[in-house]
Each structure stands twice: as C-alpha cells, then as structure tokens.
Biotite code that builds the C-alpha atoms (Angstrom):
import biotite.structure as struc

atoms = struc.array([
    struc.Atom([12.274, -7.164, -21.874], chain_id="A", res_id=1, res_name="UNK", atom_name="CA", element="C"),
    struc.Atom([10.568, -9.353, -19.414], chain_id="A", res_id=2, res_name="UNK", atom_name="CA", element="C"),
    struc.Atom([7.294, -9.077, -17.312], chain_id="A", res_id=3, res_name="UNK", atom_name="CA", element="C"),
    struc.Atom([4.384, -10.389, -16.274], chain_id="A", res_id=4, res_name="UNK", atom_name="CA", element="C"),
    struc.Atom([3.331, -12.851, -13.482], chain_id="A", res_id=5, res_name="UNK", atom_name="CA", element="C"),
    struc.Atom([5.966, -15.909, -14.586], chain_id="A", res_id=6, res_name="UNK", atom_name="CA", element="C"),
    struc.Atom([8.690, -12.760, -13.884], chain_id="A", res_id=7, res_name="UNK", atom_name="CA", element="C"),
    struc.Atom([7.199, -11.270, -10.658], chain_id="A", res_id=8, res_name="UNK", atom_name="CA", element="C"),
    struc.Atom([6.978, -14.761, -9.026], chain_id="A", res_id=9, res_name="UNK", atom_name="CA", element="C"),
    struc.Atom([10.577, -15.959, -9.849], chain_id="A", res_id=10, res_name="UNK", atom_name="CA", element="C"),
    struc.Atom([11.785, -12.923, -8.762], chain_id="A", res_id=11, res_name="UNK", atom_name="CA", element="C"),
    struc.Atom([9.625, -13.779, -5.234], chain_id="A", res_id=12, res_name="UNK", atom_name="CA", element="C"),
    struc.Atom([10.811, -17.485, -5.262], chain_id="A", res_id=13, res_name="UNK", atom_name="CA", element="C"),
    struc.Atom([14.820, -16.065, -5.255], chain_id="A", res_id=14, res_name="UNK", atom_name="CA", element="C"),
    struc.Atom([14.122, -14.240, -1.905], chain_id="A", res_id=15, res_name="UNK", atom_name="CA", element="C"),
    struc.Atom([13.129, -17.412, -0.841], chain_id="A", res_id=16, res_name="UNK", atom_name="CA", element="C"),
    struc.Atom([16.485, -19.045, -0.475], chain_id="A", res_id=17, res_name="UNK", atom_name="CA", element="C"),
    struc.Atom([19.040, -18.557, 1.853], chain_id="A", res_id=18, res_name="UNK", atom_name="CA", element="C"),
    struc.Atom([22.271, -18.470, -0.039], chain_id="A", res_id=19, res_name="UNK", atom_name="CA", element="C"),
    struc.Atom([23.015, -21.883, 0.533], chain_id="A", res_id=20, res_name="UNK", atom_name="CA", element="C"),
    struc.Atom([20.081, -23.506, -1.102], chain_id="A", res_id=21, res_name="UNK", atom_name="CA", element="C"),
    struc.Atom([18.658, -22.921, -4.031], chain_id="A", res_id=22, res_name="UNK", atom_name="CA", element="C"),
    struc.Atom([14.587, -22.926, -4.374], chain_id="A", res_id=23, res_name="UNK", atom_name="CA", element="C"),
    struc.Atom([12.859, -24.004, -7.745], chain_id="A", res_id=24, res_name="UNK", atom_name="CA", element="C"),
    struc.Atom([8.875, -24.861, -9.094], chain_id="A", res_id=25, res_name="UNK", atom_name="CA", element="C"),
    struc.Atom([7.451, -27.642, -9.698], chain_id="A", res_id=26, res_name="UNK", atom_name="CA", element="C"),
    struc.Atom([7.735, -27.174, -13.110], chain_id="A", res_id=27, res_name="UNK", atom_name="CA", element="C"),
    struc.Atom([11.496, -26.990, -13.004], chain_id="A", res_id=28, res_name="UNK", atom_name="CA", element="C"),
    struc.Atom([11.787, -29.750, -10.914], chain_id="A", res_id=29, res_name="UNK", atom_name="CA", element="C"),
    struc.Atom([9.655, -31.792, -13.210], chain_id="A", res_id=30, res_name="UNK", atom_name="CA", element="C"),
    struc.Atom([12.001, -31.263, -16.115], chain_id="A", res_id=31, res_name="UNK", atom_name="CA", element="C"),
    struc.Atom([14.243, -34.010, -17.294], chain_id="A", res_id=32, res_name="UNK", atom_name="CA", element="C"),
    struc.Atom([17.514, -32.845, -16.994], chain_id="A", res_id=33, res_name="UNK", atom_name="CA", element="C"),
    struc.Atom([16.925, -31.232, -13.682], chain_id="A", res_id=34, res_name="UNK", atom_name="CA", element="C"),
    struc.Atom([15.676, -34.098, -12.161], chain_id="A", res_id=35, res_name="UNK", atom_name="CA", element="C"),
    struc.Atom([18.737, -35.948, -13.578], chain_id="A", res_id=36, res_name="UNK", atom_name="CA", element="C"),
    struc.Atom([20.791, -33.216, -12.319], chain_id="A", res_id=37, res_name="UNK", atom_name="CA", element="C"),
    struc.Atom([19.881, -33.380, -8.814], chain_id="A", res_id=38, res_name="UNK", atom_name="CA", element="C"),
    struc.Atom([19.533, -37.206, -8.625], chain_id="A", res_id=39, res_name="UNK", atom_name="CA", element="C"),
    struc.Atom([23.467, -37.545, -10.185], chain_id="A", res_id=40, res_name="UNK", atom_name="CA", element="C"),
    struc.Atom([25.137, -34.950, -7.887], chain_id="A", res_id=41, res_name="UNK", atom_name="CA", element="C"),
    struc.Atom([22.725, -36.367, -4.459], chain_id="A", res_id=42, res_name="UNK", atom_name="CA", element="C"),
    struc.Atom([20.955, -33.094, -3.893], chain_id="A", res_id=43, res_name="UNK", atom_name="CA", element="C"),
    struc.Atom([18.698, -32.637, -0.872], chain_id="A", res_id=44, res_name="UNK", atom_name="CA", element="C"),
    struc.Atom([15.175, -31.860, -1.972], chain_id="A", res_id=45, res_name="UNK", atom_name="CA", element="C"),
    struc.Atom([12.895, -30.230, 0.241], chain_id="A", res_id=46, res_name="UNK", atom_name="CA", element="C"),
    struc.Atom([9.037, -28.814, -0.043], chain_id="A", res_id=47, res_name="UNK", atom_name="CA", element="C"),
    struc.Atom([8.906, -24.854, 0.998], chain_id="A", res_id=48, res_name="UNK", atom_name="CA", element="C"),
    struc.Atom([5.446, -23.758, 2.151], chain_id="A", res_id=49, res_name="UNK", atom_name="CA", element="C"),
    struc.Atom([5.580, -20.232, 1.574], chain_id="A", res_id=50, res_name="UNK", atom_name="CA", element="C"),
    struc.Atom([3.129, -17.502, 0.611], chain_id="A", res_id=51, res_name="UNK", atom_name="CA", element="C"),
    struc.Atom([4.763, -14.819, -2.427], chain_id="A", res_id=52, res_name="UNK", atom_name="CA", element="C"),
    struc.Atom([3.829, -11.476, -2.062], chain_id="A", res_id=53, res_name="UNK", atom_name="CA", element="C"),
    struc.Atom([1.325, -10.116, -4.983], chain_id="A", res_id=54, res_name="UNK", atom_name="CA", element="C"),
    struc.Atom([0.054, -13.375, -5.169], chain_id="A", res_id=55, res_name="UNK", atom_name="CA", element="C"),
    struc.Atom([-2.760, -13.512, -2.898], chain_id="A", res_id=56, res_name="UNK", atom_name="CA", element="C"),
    struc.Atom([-4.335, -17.103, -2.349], chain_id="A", res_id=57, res_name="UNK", atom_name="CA", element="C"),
    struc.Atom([-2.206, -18.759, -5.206], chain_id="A", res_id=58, res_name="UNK", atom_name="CA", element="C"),
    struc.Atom([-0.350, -21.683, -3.895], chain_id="A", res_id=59, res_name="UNK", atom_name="CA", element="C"),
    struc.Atom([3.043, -22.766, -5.933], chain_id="A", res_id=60, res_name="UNK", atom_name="CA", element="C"),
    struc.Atom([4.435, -25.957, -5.818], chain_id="A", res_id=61, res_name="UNK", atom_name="CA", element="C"),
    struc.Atom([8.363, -24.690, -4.540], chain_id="A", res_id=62, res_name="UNK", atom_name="CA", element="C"),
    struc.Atom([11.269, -26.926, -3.275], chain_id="A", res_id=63, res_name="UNK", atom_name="CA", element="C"),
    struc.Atom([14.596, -25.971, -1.677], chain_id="A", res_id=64, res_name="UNK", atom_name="CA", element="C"),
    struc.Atom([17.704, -27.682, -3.295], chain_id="A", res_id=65, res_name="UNK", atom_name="CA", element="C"),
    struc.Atom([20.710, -28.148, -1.013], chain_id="A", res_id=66, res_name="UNK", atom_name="CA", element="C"),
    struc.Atom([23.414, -30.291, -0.802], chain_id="A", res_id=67, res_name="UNK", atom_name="CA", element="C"),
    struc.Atom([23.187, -33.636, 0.953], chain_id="A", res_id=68, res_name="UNK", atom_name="CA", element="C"),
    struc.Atom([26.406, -32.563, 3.683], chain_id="A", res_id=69, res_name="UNK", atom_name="CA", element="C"),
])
C-alpha cells in the first residue's frame, strides 16, 4: 500500500490535466530519461500555476506535456 503526501499530491496533479496533456513535477521533469524523452519525440512543455487541494500554501513546480501539433 501507498500513502502519504508524495501519494495525495500525484493523485491532485492527475486532475490537473485535460486528457490531452499530460502534467508532471519538477522532479520528473528533471530526470534523465524524461527529459530525453520529451526532447526526442518534440513535446510541448508548459509551466501550470495551480494550487492542489490539502496543500495549503505549498507551491509545486508542475508542467503540462503535450504534443507539439
């Protein structure tokens, strides 16, 4: 099982998308083979300013992946 404040947020970040993006951390954007990943297939990234629910004056670093057509 799985819980805790790293679950409750991702579960907050997946309402974030629309269904044709997808939205990811900082952290996961940082990461090697993501970045690699998004640069080979010419992703669209984008910064989200959003606020996530139960997390009350936290600010996450999100972006919204899409494709570049």
């Amino acid at each position: 099982d799985y819980f805790g404040s790293t679950v409750n947020a991702a579960a907050r970040i997946v309402d974030l998308s629309s269904g044709e993006d997808v939205v990811i951390s900082g952290a996961v954007r940082a990461d090697p083979e993501v970045a690699e990943l998004i640069a080979g297939q010419g992703l669209v990234l984008e910064p989200v300013e959003a606020a996530l629910r139960g997390f009350d004056g936290e600010r996450f670093e999100l972006w919204r992946v899409r494709g570049h057509g």
